[in-house]
C-alpha positions in Angstrom: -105.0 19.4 -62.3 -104.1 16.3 -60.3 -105.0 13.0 -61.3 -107.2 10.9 -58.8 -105.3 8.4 -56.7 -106.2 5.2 -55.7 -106.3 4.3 -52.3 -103.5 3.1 -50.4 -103.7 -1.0 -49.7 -103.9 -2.1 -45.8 -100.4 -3.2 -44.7 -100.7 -6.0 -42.2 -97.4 -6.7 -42.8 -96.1 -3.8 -41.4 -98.7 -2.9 -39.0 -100.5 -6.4 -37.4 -99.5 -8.3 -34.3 -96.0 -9.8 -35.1 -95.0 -7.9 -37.9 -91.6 -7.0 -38.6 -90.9 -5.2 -35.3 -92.6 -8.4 -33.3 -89.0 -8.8 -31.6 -88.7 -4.9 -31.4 -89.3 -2.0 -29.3 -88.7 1.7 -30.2 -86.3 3.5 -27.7 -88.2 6.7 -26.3 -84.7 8.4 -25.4 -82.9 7.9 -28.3 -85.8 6.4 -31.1 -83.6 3.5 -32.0 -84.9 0.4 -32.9 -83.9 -2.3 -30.3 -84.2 -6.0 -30.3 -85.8 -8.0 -27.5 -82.8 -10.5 -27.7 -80.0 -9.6 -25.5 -76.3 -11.4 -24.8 -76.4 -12.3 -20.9 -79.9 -11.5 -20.3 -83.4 -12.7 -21.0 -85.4 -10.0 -20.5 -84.1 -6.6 -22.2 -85.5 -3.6 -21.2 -83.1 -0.9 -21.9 -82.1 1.1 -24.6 -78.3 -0.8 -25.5 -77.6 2.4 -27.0 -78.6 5.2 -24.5 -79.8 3.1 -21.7 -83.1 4.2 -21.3 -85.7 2.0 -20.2 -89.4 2.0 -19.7 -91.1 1.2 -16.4 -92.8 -2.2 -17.4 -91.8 -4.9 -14.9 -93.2 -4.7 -11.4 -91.5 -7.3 -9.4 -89.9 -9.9 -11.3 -87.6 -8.9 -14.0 -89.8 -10.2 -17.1 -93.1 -9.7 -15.8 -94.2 -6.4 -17.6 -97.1 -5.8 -15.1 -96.1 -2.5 -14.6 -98.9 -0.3 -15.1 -97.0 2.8 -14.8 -95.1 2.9 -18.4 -92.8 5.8 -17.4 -89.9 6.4 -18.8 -86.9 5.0 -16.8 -84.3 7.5 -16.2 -80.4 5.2 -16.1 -79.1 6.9 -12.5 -75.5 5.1 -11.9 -74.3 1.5 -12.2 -74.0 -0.8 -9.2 -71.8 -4.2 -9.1 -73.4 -7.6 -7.4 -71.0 -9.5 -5.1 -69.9 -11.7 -8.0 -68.8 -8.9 -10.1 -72.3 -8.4 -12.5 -73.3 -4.6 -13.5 -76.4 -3.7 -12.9 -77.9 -0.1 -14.3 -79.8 1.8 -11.6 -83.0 3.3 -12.9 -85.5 5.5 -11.5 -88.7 6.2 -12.8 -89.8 9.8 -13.8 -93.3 9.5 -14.0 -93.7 7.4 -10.3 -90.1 7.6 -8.7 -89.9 4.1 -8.5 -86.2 2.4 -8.0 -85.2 -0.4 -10.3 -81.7 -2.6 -10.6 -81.2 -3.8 -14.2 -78.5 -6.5 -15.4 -76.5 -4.6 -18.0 -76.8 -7.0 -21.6 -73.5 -7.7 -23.5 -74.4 -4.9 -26.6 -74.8 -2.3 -23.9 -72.5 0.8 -25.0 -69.7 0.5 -23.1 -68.9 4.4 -23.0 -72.3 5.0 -22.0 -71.7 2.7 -19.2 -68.5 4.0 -18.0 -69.6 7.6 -17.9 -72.7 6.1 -16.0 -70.4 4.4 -13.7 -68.1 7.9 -13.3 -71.3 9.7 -12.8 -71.6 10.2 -9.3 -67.6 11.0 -8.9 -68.3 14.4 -11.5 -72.2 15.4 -9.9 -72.6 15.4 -5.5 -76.4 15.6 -5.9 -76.4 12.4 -8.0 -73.8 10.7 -5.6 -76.0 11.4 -2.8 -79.0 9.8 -4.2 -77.6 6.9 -5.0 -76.1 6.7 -1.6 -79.9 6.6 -1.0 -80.4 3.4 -3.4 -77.7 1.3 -2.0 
């Protein structure tokens, strides 16, 4: 016969506004817990790991007024006149376009076979013909 159990306690700590994942967000490609601070950018919103993303900015990088939420599909890497990577994501709930700066803890073999991408695939080539 089991023995009664108390009830569990409420754990704020865990589970409130701020807790221990305040500076967190949960990756929805890969599940890995990812910090909001990033080397070389101030507004991380990819997965350093997989490079997944999330469609929460509208406009201005940092804005999260976004009210699609979609998950962000990385499409190839682009490179600004001064020699910054950017990640090219499109959105798979809206289509939506986006340019991202890469951060410095961004996998760099993710990022090279994101940047050989469109050499190995003509469909994705051709659609990111379409985004530059």
């Amino acid at each position: 016969m089991k023995a009664n159990r108390r009830p569990q306690r409420h754990k704020d700590v865990l589970h409130g506004q701020g807790g221990h994942r305040a500076n967190d967000f949960r990756c929805v490609g890969c599940r890995l817990d990812v910090s909001l601070d990033a080397p070389g950018t101030a507004h991380r919103n990819h997965c350093p790991n997989c490079l997944t993303s999330l469609h929460v900015d509208r406009r201005v990088p940092g804005d999260r007024a976004a009210t699609c939420r979609g998950r962000m599909e990385a499409l190839g890497i682009s490179v600004r006149d001064a020699g910054e990577w950017t990640i090219i994501h499109q959105c798979l709930s809206c289509g939506e376009l986006s340019s991202n700066r890469i951060a410095g803890d961004d996998n760099a073999l993710v990022l090279a076979r994101l940047a050989l991408r469109p050499l190995r695939d003509n469909n994705i080539a051709h659609r990111m013909l379409i985004v530059l």
